[in-house]
N, C-alpha and C positions, 0 to 999 in steps of 0.2 A: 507546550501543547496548545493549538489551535482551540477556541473556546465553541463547540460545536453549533450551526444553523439551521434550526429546524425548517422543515416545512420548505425548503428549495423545488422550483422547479430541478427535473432531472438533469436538464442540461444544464442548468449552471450549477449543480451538484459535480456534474464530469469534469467542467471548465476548473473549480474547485481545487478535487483531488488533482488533475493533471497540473496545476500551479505548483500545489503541495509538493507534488512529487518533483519538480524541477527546483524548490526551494531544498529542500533534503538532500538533492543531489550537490546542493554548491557546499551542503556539509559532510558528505561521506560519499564512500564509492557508490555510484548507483547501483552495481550487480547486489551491493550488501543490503539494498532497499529492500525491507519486506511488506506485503500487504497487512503485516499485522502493526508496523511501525509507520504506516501514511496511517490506517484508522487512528491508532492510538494520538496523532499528531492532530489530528484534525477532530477529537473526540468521539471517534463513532465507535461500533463496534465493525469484527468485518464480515459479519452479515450485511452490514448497512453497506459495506464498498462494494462487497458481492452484487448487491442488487444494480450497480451501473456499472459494473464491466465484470465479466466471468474468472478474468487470471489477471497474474500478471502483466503478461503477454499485452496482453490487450490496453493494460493503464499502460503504458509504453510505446504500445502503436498510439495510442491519442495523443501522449505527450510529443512523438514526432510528429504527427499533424498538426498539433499544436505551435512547436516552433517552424516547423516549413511555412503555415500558415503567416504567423508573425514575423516571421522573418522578413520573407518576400515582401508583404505589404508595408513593412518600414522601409527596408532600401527600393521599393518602386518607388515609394510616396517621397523621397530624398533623391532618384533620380527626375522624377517630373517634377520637380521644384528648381531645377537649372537647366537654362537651353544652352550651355556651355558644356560640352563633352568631357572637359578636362576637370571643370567645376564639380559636376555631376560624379564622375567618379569617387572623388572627395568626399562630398555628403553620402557616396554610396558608403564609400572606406567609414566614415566615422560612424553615419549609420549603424553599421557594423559592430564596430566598437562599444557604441553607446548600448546595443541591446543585449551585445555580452556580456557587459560591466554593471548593470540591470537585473541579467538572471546568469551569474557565475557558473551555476549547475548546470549549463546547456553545454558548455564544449564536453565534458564531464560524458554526459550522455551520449552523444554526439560520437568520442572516440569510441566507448565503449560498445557500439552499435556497430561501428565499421571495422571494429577488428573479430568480430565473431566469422567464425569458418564457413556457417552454415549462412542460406540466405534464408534473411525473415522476413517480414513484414516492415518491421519498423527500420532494418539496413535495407531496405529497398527506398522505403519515402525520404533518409539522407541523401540517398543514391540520383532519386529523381531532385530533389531539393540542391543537389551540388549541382546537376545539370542545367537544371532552368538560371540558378545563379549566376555559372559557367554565360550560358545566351546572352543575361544581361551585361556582363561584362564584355561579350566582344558587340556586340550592337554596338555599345559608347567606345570601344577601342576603333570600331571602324569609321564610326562616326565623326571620331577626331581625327582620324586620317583625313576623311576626306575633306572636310573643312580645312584642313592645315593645322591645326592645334597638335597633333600628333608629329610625331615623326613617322615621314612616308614608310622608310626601310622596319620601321618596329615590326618586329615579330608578334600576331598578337596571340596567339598561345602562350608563348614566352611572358609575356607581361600579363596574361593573364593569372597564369601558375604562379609569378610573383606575387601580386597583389592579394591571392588566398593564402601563399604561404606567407605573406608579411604577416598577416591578421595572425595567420594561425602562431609565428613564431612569440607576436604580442602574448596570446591569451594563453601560450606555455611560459614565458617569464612572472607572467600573472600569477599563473599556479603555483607555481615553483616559490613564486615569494607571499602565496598567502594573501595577496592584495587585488584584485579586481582592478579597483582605480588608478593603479602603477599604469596598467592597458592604457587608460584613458589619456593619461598623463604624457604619457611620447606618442601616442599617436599621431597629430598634428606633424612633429618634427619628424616621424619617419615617412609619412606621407609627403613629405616637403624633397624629401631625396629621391622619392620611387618619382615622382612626378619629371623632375629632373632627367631621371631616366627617358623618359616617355614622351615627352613634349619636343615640337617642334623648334629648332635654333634658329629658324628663322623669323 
């Protein structure tokens, strides 16, 4: 149990619980999270969670704005750090990597967002969150096209659905073995092959 912080601004009381609850998630299902097991983590009672978000629900939508939020701004901040297209995708790939291996509880949340039947709130900002990712992917897929770094014929759909489902195959061997850092560990070397794929032989 988290040893409780009096006297917080609100908002960084939300930023708090929303942490909380993406740390919990890398240790059990997130559906089985309840608001009475973040207060108790965090030492409050749950009057005190009550008073910064109403339900659930809600701690849930913040924690997906939360990671769309971080998300995005670590792989921009790793795409504008190489004017190399090929490079870039790289630091996007590990980027990646690095902030899943970081907060293990987010693919966690993540699946269990996108397989609910119903649309909600928080499967909509994954939803928007895989699209804007999706842009920045083919921006740099087309980008190495047309420099040449690329291979001209590349499909970039095609590579681009790879390169989410590369990540995504990493962060299920991850799970599977209990290990986060396993992800980190092949990364480089799976990246070294997809690349291979994708780059120009000339």
């Amino acid at each position: 149990m988290t040893a409780p912080r009096r006297h917080l601004p609100a908002a960084e009381r939300r930023v708090i619980i929303v942490e909380t609850v993406i740390k919990l998630a890398g240790e059990q299902n997130p559906s089985d999270i309840t608001t009475a097991a973040i207060a108790e983590h965090m030492g409050l009672t749950q009057g005190s969670l009550f008073r910064h978000f109403p339900n659930k629900n809600a701690i849930f939508e913040a924690v997906m704005e939360w990671v769309a939020e971080h998300l995005l701004s670590r792989i921009e901040e790793a795409i504008h750090a190489q004017p190399s297209p090929l490079k870039a995708l790289e630091n996007m790939f590990m980027a990646h990597v690095d902030f899943i291996t970081e907060h293990p509880g987010i693919p966690r949340i993540l699946s269990g967002e996108l397989q609910r039947a119903e649309e909600t709130r928080p499967k909509q900002i994954v939803q928007t969150l895989l699209h804007r990712y999706g842009e920045h992917l083919h921006h740099l897929l087309g980008k190495g096209k047309a420099c040449g770094e690329l291979d001209q014929e590349l499909d970039s759909d095609a590579a681009a659905t790879l390169f989410l489902g590369t990540i995504q195959g990493l962060v299920m061997l991850s799970l599977i073995a209990g290990d986060a850092n396993q992800m980190k560990n092949k990364a480089k070397k799976v990246f070294v092959i997809y690349q291979r794929g994708i780059r120009s032989s000339l």
